[in-house]
N, C-alpha and C positions, 0 to 999 in steps of 0.2 A: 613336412608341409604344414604349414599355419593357413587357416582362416581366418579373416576377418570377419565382425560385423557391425557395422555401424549403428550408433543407438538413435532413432529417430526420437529429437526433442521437441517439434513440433510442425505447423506449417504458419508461413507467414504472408498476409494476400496483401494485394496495396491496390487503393481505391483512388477514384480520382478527385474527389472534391467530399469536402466534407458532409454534404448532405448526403453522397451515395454512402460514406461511415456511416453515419447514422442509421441508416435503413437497412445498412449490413447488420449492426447492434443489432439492431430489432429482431431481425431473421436470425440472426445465430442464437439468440435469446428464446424467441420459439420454436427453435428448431431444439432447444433440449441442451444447449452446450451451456458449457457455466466456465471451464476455467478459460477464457478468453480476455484477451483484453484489445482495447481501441488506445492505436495512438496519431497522433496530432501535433502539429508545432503549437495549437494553440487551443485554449480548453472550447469544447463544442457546447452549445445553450440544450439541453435534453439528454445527453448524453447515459449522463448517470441513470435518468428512468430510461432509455430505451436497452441497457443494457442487463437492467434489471439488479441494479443493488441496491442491498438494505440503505436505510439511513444508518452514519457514522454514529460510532458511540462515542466518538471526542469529545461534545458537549459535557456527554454524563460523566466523563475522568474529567475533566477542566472544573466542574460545578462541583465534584467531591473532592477534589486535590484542593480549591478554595476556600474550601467550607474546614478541612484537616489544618490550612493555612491560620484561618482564622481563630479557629478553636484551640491551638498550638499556641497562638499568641499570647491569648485571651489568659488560659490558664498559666504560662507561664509568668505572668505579670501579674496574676494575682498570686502563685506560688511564691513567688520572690518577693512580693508587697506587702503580703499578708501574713505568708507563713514563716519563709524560710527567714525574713528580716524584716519585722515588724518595726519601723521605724513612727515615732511622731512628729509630723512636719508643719507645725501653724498649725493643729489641730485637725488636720486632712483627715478625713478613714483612711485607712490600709487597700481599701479595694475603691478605686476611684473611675469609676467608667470613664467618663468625658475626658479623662486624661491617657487614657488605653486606645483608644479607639486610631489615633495615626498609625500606633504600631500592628496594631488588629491588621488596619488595610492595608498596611505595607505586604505582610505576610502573609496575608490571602490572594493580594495579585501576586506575590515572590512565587507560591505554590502552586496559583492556575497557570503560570507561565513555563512553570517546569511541569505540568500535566499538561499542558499543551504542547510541550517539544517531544516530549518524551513518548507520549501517548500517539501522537502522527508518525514519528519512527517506528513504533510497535503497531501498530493499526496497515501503517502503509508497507512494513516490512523489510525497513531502511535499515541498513544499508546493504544494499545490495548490488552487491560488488559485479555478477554477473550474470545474464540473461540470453536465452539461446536465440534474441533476437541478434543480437552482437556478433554472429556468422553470418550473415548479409549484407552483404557490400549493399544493398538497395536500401538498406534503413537507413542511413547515412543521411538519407533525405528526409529526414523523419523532422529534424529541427527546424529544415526550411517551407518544404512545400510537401513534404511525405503527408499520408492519409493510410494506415496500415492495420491489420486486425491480425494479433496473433493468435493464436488458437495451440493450447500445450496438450501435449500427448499424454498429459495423467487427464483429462478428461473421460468419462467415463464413456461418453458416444466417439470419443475418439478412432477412428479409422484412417488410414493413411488416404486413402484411394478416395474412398467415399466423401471422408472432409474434404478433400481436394476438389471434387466433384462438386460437393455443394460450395464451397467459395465459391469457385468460377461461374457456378451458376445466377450467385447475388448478386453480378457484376461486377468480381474485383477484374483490372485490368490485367495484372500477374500472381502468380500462385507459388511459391518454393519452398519446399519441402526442406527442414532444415535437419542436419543431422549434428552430432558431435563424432567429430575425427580425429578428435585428440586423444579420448581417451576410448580408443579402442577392447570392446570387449570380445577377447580370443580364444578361441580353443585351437588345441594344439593338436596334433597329430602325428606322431614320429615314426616314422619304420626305420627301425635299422638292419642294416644286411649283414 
């Protein structure tokens, strides 16, 4: 005889318009939950403060990936100008700013531009292949007119019953408990005769 049991991954509510999103944020926000997220076909004006996250640290990798950009430039072109192959040209100095400075900014946007891709895939946690909102036939509406608040079960207030209770409470219009069926966790049980 085998048991199953299902791993419950989270719950997922859907809301009807995007002001009642919002005010869900806010309520799941002071009610204590954290790993939640709101989705939308289209980015909501407040969002981000009603759900209570930090400011991005994108900025601060974009202005030091810029700054390693420029500094990388800078020094290599006096390395190679000055040091490694001291050449005299017309009488120039070997370390010539005014004639550095294209390559300087080339390679300091080269560098914020690769701290910027790279730094929004690791911040945002791209790529990410799968998410247990992708068992619901109902998020499917998510691109057009969906308005949705998942709510993941490593949450620490997480409850099956009682999260469910409080969605429905904030007004989502539907509530579904979502599980993984694929990959079933079994125990077994054998008698033999």
């Amino acid at each position: 005889m085998s048991m199953t049991e299902n791993k419950t991954l989270g719950i997922l509510a859907e809301f009807d318009n995007p002001n009642a999103l919002l005010n869900a944020a806010r309520q799941m926000r002071d009610a204590g939950y954290s790993s939640f997220d709101c989705h939308s076909p289209f980015p909501i004006h407040g969002m981000t403060e009603a759900m209570g996250e930090k400011r991005s640290y994108l900025g601060y990798i974009i202005g030091i990936m810029g700054l390693l950009g420029g500094s990388f430039a800078l020094w290599l072109e006096w390395w190679t100008s000055a040091v490694n192959l001291p050449l005299v040209i017309s009488g120039k100095p070997y370390f010539s700013l005014p004639a550095f400075i294209p390559i300087v900014f080339e390679l300091t946007i080269l560098f914020a531009a690769f701290g910027a891709v790279f730094g929004m895939l690791y911040l945002n946690r791209l790529p990410q292949l799968f998410h247990f909102t992708f068992f619901s036939d109902a998020f499917s509406k998510v691109t057009d007119d969906g308005f949705f608040v998942s709510l993941e079960a490593e949450d620490p207030k997480f409850d099956t019953e009682r999260s469910k209770e409080f969605l429905q409470s904030i007004g989502s219009s539907s509530v579904e408990v979502l599980v993984d069926e694929e990959s079933e966790t079994a125990s077994l049980t054998e008698s033999e005769e």
